[in-house]
C-alpha positions in Angstrom: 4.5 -0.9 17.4 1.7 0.3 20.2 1.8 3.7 18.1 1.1 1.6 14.9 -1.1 -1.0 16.4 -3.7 2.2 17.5 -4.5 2.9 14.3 -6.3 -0.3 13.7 -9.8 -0.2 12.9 -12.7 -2.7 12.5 -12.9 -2.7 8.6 -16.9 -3.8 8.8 -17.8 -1.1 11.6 -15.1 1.2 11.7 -14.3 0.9 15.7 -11.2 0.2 17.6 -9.4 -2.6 17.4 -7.5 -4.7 20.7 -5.0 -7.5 19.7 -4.9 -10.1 22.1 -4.8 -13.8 20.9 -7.8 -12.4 18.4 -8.4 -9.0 17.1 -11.7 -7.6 18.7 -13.4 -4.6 18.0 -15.9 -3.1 20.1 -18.6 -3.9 17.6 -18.2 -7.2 18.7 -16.4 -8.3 15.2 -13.4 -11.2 15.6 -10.5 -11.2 13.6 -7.7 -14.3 13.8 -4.1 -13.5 14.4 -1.3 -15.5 12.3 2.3 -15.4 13.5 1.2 -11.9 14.6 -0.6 -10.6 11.7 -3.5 -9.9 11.7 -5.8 -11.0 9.1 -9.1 -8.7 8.5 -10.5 -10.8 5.3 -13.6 -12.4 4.9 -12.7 -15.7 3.1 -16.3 -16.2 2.1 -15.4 -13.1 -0.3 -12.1 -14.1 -1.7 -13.8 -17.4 -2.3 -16.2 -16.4 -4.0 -14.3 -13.8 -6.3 -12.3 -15.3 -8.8 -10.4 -12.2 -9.3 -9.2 -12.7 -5.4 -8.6 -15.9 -5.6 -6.5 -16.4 -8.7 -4.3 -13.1 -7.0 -3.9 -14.4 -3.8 -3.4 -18.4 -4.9 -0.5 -16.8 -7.5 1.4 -14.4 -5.3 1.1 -16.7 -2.2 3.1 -19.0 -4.7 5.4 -16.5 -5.7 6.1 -14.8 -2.4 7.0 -18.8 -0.8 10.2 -18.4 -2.6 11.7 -15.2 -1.0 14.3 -16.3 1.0 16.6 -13.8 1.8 16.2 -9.8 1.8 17.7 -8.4 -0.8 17.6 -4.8 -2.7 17.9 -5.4 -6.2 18.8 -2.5 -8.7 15.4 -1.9 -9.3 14.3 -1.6 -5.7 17.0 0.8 -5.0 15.5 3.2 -8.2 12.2 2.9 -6.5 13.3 3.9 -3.2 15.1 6.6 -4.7 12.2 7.8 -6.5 10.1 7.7 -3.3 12.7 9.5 -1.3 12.9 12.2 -4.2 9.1 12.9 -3.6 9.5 13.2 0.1 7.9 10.2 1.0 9.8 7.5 2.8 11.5 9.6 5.7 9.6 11.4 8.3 9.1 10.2 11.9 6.2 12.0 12.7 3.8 10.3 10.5 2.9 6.7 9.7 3.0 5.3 5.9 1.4 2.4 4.7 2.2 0.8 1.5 -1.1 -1.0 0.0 0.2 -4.1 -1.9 3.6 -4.2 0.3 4.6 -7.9 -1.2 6.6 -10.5 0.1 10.0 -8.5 0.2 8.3 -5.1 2.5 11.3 -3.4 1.3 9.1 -0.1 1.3 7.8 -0.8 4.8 11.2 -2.0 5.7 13.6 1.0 4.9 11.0 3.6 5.7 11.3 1.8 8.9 15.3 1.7 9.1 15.3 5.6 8.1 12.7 6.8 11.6 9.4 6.1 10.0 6.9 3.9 11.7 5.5 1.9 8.5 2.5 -0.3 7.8 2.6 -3.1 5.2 -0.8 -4.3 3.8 -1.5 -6.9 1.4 -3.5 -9.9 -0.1 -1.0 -12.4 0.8 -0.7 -14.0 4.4 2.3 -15.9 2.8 3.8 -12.5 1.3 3.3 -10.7 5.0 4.6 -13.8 7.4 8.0 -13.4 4.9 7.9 -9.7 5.3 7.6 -9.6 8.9 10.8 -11.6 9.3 12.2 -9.9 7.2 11.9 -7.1 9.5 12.9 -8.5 12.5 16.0 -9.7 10.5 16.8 -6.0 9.6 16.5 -5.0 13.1 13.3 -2.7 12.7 10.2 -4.7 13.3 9.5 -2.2 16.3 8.4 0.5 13.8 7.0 -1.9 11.5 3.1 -3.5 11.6 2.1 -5.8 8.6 -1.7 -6.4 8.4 -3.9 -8.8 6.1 -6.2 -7.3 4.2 -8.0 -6.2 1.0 -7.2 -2.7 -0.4 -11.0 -2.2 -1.0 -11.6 -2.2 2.8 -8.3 -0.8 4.7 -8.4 -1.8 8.4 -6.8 1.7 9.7 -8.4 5.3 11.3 -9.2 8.0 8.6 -6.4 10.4 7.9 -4.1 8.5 10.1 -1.0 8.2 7.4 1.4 11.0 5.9 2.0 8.8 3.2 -0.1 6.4 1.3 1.8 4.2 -1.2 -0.1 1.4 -4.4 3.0 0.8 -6.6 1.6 -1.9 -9.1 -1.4 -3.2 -7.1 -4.9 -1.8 -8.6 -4.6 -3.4 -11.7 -4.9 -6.4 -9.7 -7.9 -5.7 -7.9 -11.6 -6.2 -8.7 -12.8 -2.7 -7.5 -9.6 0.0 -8.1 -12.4 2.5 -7.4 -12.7 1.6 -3.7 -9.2 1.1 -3.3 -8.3 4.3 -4.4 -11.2 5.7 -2.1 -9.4 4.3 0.6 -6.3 5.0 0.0 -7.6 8.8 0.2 -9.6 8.2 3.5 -6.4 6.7 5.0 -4.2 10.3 4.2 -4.7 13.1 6.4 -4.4 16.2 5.2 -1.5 17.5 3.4 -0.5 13.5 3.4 1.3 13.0 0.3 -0.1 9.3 -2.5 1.9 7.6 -4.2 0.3 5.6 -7.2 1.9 3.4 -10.3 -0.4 1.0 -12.4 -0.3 0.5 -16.4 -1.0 2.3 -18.7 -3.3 0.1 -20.2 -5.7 -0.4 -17.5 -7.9 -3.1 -19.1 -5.4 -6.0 -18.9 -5.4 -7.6 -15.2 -3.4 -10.9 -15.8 -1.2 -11.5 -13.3 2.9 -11.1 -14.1 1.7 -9.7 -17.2 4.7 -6.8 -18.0 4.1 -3.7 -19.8 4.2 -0.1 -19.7 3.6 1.8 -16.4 1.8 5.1 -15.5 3.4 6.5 -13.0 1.3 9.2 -10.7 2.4 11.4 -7.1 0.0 13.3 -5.6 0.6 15.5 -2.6 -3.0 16.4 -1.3 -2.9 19.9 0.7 0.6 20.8 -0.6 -0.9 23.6 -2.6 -4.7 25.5 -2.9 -5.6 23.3 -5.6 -4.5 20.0 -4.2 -6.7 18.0 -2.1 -6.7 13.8 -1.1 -10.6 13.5 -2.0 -11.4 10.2 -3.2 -12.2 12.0 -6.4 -8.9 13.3 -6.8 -7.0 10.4 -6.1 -9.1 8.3 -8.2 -8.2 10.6 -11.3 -4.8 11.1 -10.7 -4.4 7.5 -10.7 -6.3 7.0 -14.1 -3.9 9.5 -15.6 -5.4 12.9 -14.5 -3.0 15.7 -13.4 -3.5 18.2 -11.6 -6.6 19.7 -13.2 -8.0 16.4 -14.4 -5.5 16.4 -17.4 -4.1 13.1 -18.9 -1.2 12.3 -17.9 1.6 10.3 -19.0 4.4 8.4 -17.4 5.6 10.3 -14.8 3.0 12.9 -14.4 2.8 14.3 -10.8 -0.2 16.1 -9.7 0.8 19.5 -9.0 3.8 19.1 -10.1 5.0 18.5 -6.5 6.7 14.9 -7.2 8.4 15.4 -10.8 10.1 12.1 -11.5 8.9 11.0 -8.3 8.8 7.2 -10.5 9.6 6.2 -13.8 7.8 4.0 -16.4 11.9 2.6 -17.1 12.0 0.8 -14.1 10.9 -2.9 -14.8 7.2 -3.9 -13.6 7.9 -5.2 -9.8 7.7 -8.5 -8.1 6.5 -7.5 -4.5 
C-alpha cells in the first residue's frame, strides 16, 4: 500500500501527495479522504457538467446494489483475455484500471496473483464497495482505490506497467484527455488496454452495443510507442500504423484476441 500510495500526485500541480486525515500536496492543494479513499474531484466541475453528473448520479445508483463479490462468466473471459495479453500478473509494476467499477475485480485479482493494483473511478459509491471488497478477498495490502476523473489522473508519469479503460471513454466528456492520460501514466514498454464501441457517438449510459476492442503494448517493438497520439488512435480504431481496426485489433499485433467484441457490454 506505501508502494502504491507514493505514486500519488497532486492532479492540479502535479507534486507529491501525503495522506494523513487529508491528502496534501506540497502545492498547498487539500484533498478529503472517505473511508480511506481519497477523492481528488473538484465538485464545482462535476456540477457543472451534465455529462458527469448524469454518470456519476447513475452508477453511484447502480454500484449501491453490489453486495457480494462475485465472478460472473463474463468477468472470468475478461480476465482471461487480459491475462492472454500479459497484463494482469507481474509484481514488479503497478496497474491501474481507469473506470475500475463497483466490483474491482480487475484491481482485485491482479492483486490476488502479486500485482500491486490501483482502481480509479467516478464513483465514491463504486470505490467504498470495491475497497471492501478487497479486504474481503484478503488483498487490500496490494490494492489502492482513488476518486477521480480519467481526464485528470492523480498518479506520477510512467509510474504503471499496465494501464487498463475497458468500457469507460464513451462515458466521458473529454476521451481525448483521458486517453492522454492514460499514456502519461505508462512507462515505457508499459503495455494499454482499451475497449469502447464501436459506434463512438452514442454516450447514453447502459446503452449495449457492439464493442471495439484495442491492446497496445507501447515499446514492445521499434514501431510501438505510448505517445498520447498513439494511444488516442489505437483507441479510435487505429492499428498499428494508424489503420482502422476492428473488433479485436491489437496494435502491433502484440495482444491478438487480447478482448473480444462477444463478450456482453460490462456492468463495472
Amino acid at each position: 500500500m506505501e508502494r502504491l500510495e507514493a505514486l500519488l500526485r497532486c492532479p492540479e500541480c502535479g507534486s507529491e501527495i501525503i495522506l494523513d486525515e487529508l491528502a496534501v500536496c506540497a502545492g498547498g492543494h487539500r484533498y478529503p479522504i472517505v473511508g480511506g479513499i481519497p477523492v481528488f474531484l473538484d465538485e464545482t466541475m462535476i456540477a457543472s457538467d451534465p455529462q458527469y453528473a448524469a454518470q456519476r448520479a447513475y452508477f453511484d445508483s447502480e454500484f449501491r446494489g453490489y453486495q457480494r463479490y462475485v465472478l460472473e462468466n463474463w468477468r472470468l473471459a475478461y480476465l482471461d483475455r487480459l491475462r492472454t495479453a500479459d497484463v494482469l500478473e507481474d509484481p514488479a509494476s503497478p496497474l491501474v484500471d481507469v473506470g475500475v467499477g463497483g466490483s474491482g475485480y480487475t484491481v482485485i485479482e491482479a492483486a490476488r496473483g502479486g500485482r500491486p493494483a490501483i482502481g480509479c473511478d467516478l464513483s465514491l459509491e463504486g470505490l467504498l464497495i470495491a475497497r471492501e471488497f478487497a479486504r474481503l478477498e484478503g488483498v487490500a495490502e496490494r490494492t489502492l482505490w482513488v476518486c477521480c476523473s480519467a481526464e485528470k489522473l492523480p498518479l506520477a508519469s510512467a509510474s504503471t506497467g499496465s494501464a487498463l479503460a475497458i468500457a469507460v471513454l464513451e462515458h466521458v466528456p473529454d476521451d481525448q484527455a483521458a486517453l492522454r492520460e492514460l499514456a502519461r501514466v505508462l512507462q515505457p514498454g508499459g503495455r494499454a488496454c482499451v475497449a469502447t464501441k464501436r459506434r463512438r457517438s452514442s454516450r447514453r449510459q447502459g446503452q449495449t452495443g457492439s464493442s471495439l476492442s484495442t491492446c497496445s503494448s507501447p515499446g514492445t517493438r521499434s514501431r510501438s510507442s505510448n505517445s498520447p497520439a498513439r494511444v488516442s488512435a489505437i483507441a479510435s480504431g487505429g492499428g498499428a500504423n494508424g489503420e482502422t481496426g476492428g473488433a479485436g485489433t491489437c496494435a502491433a499485433g502484440a495482444c491478438s484476441s487480447a478482448l473480444s467484441s462477444n463478450v456482453p457490454r460490462p456492468r463495472w
